[in-house]
VMD Tcl script that builds the backbone (N, CA, C; Angstrom):
set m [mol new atoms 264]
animate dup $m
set s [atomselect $m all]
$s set {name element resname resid chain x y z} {
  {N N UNK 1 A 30.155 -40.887 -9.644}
  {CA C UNK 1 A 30.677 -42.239 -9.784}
  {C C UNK 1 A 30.213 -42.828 -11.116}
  {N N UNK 2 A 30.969 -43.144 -11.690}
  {CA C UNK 2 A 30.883 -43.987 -13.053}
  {C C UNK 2 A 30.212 -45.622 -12.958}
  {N N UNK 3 A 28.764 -45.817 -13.605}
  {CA C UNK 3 A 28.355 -47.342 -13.768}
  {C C UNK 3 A 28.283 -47.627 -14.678}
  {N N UNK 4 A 28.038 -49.143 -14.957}
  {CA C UNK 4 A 27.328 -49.453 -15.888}
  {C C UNK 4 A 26.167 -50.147 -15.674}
  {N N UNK 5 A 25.295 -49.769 -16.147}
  {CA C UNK 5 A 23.690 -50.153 -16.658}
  {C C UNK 5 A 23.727 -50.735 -17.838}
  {N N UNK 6 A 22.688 -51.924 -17.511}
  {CA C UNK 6 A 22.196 -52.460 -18.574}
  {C C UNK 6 A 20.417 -52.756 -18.088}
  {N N UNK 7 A 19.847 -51.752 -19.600}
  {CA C UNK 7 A 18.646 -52.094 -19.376}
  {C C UNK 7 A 17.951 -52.820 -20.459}
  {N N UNK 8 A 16.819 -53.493 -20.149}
  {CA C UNK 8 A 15.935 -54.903 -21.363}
  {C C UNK 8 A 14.995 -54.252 -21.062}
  {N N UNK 9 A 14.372 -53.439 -22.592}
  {CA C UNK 9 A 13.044 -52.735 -22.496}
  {C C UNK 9 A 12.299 -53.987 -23.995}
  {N N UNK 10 A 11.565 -54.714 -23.237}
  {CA C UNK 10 A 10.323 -55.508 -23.842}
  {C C UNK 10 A 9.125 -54.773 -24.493}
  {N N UNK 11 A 8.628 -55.362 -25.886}
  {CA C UNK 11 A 7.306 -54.570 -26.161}
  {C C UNK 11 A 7.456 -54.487 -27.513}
  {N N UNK 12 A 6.645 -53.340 -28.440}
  {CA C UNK 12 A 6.277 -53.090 -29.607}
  {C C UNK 12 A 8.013 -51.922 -29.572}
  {N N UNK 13 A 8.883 -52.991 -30.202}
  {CA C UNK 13 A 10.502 -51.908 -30.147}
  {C C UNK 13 A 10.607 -52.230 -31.415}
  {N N UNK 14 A 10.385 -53.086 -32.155}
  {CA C UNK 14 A 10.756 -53.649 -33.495}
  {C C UNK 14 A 10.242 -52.356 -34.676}
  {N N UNK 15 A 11.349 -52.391 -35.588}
  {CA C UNK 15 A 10.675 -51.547 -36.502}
  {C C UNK 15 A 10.594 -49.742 -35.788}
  {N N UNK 16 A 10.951 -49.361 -34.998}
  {CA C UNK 16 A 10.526 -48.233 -34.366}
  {C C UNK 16 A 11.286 -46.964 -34.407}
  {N N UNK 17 A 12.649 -47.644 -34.387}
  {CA C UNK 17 A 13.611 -46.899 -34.365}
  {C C UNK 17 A 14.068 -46.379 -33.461}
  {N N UNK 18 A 14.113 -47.334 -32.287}
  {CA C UNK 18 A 14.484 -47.638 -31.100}
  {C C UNK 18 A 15.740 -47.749 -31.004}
  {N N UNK 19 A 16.961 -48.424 -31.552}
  {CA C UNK 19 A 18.115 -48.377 -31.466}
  {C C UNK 19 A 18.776 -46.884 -31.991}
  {N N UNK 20 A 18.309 -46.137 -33.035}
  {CA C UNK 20 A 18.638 -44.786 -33.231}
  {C C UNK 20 A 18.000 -43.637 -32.000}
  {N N UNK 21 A 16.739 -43.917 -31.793}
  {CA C UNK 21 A 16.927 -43.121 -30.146}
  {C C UNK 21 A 17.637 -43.501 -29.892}
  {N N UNK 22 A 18.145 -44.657 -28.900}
  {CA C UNK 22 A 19.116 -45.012 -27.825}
  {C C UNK 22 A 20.926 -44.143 -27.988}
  {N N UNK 23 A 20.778 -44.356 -29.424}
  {CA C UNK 23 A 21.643 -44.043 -29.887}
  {C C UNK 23 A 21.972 -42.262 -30.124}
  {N N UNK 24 A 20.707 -41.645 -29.831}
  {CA C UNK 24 A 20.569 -40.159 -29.532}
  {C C UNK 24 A 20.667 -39.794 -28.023}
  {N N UNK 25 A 19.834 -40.629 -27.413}
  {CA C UNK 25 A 19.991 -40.073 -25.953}
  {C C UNK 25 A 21.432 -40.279 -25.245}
  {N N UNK 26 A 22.049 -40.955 -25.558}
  {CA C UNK 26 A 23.407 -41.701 -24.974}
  {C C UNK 26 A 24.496 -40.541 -25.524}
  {N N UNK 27 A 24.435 -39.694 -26.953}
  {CA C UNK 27 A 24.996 -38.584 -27.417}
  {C C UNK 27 A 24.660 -37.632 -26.438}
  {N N UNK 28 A 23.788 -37.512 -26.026}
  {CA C UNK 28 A 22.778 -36.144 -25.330}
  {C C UNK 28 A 23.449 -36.217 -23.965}
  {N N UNK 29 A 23.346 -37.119 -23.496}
  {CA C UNK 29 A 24.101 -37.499 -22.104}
  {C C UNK 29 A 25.339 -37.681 -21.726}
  {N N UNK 30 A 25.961 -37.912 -23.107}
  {CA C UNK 30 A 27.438 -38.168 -22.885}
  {C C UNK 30 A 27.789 -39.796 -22.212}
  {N N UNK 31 A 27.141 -40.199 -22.905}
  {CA C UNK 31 A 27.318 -42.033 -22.060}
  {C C UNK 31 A 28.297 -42.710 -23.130}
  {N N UNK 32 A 28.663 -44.104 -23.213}
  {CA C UNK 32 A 28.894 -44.686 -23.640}
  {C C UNK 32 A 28.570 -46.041 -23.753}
  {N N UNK 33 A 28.727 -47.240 -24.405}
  {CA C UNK 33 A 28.120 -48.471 -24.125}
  {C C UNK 33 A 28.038 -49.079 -25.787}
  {N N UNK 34 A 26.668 -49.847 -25.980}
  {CA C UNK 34 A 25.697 -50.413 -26.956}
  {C C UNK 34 A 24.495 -50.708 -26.579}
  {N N UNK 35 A 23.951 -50.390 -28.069}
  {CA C UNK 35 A 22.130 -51.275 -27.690}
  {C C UNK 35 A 22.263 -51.987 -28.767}
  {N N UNK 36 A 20.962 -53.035 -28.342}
  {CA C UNK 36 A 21.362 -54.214 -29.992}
  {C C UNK 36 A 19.852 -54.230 -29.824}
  {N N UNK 37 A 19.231 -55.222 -30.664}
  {CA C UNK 37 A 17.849 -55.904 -30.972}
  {C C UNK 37 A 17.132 -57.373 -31.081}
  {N N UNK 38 A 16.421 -57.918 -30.218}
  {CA C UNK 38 A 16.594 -58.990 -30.679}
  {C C UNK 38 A 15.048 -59.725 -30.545}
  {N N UNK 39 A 14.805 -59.195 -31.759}
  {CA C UNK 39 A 12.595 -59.605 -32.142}
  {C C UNK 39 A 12.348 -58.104 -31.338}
  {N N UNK 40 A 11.327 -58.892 -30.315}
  {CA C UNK 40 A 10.367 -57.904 -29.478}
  {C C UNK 40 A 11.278 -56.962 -27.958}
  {N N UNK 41 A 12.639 -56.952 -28.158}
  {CA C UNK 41 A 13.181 -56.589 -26.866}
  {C C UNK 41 A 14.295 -56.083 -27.129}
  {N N UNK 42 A 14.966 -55.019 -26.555}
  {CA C UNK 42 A 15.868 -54.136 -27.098}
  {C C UNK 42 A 17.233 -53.908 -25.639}
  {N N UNK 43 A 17.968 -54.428 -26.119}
  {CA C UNK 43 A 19.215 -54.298 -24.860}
  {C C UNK 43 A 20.314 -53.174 -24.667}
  {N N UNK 44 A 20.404 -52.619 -23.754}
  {CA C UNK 44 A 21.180 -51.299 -24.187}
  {C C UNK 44 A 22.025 -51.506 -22.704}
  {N N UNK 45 A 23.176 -51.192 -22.731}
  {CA C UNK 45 A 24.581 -51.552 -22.262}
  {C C UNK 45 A 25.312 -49.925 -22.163}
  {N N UNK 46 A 24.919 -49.308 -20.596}
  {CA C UNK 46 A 25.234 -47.711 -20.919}
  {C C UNK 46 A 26.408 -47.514 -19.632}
  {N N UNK 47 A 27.417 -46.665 -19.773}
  {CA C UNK 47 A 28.266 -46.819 -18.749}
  {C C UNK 47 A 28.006 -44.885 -18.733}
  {N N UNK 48 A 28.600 -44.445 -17.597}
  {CA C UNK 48 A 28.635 -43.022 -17.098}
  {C C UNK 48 A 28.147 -42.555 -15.944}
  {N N UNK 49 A 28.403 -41.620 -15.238}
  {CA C UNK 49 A 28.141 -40.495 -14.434}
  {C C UNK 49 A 26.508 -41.062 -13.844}
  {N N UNK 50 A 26.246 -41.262 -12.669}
  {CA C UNK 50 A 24.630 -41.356 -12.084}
  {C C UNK 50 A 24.007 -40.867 -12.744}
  {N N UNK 51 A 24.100 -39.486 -12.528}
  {CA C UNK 51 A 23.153 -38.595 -13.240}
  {C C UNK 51 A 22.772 -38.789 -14.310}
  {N N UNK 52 A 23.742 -39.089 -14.982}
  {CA C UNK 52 A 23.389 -39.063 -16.420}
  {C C UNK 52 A 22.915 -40.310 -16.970}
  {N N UNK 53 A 23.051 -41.344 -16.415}
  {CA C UNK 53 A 22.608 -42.001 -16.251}
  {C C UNK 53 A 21.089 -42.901 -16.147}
  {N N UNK 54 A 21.021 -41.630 -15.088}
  {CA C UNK 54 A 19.190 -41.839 -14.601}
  {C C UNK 54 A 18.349 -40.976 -15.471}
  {N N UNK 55 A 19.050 -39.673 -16.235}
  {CA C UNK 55 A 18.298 -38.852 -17.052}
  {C C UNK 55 A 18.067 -39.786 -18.735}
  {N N UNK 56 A 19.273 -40.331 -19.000}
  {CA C UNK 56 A 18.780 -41.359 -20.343}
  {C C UNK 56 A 18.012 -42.486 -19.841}
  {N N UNK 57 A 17.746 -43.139 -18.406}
  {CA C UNK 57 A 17.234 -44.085 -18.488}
  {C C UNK 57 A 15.446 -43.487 -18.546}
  {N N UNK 58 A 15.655 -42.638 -17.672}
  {CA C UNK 58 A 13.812 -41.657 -18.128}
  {C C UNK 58 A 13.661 -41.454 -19.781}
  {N N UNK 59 A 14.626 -41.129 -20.666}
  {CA C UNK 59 A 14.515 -40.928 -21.855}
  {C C UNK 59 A 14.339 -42.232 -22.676}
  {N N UNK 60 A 15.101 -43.861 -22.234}
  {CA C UNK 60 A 14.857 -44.644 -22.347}
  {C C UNK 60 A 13.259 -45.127 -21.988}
  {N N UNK 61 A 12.785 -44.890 -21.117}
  {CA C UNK 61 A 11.348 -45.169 -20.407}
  {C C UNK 61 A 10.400 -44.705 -21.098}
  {N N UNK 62 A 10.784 -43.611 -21.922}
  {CA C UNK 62 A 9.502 -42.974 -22.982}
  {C C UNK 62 A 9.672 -43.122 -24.387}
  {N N UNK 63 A 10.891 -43.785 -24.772}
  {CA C UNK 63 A 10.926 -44.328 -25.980}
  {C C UNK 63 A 10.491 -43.396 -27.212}
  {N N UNK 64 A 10.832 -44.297 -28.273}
  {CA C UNK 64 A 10.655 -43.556 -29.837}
  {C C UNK 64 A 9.207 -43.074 -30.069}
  {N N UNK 65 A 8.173 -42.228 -30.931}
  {CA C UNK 65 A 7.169 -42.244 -31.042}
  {C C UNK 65 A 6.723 -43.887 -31.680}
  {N N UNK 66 A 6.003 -44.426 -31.712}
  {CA C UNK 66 A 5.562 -45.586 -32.143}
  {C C UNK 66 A 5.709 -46.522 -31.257}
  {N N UNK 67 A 6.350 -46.201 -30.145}
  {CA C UNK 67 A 7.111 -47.625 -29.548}
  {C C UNK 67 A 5.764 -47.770 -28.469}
  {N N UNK 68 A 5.677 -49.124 -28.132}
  {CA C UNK 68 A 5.515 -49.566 -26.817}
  {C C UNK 68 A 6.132 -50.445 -25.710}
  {N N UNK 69 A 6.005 -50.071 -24.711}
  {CA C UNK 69 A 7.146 -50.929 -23.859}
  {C C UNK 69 A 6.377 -51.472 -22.873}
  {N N UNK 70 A 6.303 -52.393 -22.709}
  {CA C UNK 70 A 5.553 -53.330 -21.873}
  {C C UNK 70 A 5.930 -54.021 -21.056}
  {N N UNK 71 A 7.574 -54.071 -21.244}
  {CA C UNK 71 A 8.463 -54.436 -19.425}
  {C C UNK 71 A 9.754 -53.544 -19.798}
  {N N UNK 72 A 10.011 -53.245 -18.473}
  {CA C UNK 72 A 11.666 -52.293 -18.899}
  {C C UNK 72 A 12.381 -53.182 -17.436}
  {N N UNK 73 A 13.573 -53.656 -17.410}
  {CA C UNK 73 A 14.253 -54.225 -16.087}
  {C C UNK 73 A 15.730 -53.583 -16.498}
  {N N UNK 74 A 16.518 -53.655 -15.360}
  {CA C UNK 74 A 17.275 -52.934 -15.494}
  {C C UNK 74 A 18.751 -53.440 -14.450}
  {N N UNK 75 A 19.661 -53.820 -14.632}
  {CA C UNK 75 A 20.442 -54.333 -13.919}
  {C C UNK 75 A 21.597 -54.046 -13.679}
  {N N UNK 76 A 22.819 -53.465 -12.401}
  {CA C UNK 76 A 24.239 -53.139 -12.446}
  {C C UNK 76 A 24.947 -53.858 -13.110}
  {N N UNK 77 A 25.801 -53.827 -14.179}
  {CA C UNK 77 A 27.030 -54.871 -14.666}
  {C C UNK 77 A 27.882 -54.081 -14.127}
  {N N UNK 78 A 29.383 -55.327 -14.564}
  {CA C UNK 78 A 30.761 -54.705 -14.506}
  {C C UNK 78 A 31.217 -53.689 -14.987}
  {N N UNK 79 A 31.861 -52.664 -15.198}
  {CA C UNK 79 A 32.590 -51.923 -16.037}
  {C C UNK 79 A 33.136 -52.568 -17.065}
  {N N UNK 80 A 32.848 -51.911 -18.110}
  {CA C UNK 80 A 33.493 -52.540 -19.599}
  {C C UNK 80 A 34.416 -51.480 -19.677}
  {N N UNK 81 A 34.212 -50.202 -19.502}
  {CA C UNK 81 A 35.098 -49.225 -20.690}
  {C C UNK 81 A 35.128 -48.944 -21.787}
  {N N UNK 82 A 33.481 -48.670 -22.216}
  {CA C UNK 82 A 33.266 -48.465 -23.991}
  {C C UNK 82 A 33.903 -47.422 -23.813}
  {N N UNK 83 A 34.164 -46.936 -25.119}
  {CA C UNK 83 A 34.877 -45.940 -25.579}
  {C C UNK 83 A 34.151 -44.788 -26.563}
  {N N UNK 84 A 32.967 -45.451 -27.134}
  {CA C UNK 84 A 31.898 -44.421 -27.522}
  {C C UNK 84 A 30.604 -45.775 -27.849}
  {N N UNK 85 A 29.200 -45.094 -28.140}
  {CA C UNK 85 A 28.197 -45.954 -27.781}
  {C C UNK 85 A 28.042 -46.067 -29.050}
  {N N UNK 86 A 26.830 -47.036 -29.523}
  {CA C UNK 86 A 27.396 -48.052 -30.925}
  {C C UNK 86 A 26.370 -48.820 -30.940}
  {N N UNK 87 A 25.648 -48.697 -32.236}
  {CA C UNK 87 A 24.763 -49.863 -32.897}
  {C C UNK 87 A 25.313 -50.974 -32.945}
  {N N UNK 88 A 25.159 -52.516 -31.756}
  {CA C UNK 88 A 25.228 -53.820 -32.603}
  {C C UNK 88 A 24.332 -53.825 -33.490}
}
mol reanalyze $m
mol bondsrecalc $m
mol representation Tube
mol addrep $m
């Protein structure tokens, strides 16, 4: 079954290169969506397959080297229908 997830990972994300992971694991998985940035907290907007799903959000959970994450929440949205995943 196809969702969409959206997860808010809080913490030391700035500077990290956190949106280019996101932007690797979501290739790796075959997802689609966006992540954006905004200061200390990083939003990522992923649609696809459970599975695949739950395997980028573990890849999400361990983040870039440098990073720290100090809250991760995570919530069902609507279906959008990205069409491929994408740096705001």
């Amino acid at each position: 079954m196809v969702r969409h997830l959206q997860m808010i990972i809080t913490g030391k994300v700035e500077n990290t290169g956190f949106r280019f992971y996101a932007l690797r694991g979501a290739n790796l998985f075959h997802l689609t969506g966006e992540v954006s940035q905004q200061s200390d907290k990083v939003i990522i907007d992923a649609e696809g397959e459970d599975e695949r799903l739950a395997d980028f959000e573990a890849w999400c959970r361990k983040g870039p080297e440098g990073s720290e994450i100090s809250a991760f929440t995570k919530h069902e949205k609507e279906l959008v229908g990205y069409e491929d995943f994408r740096i705001l």
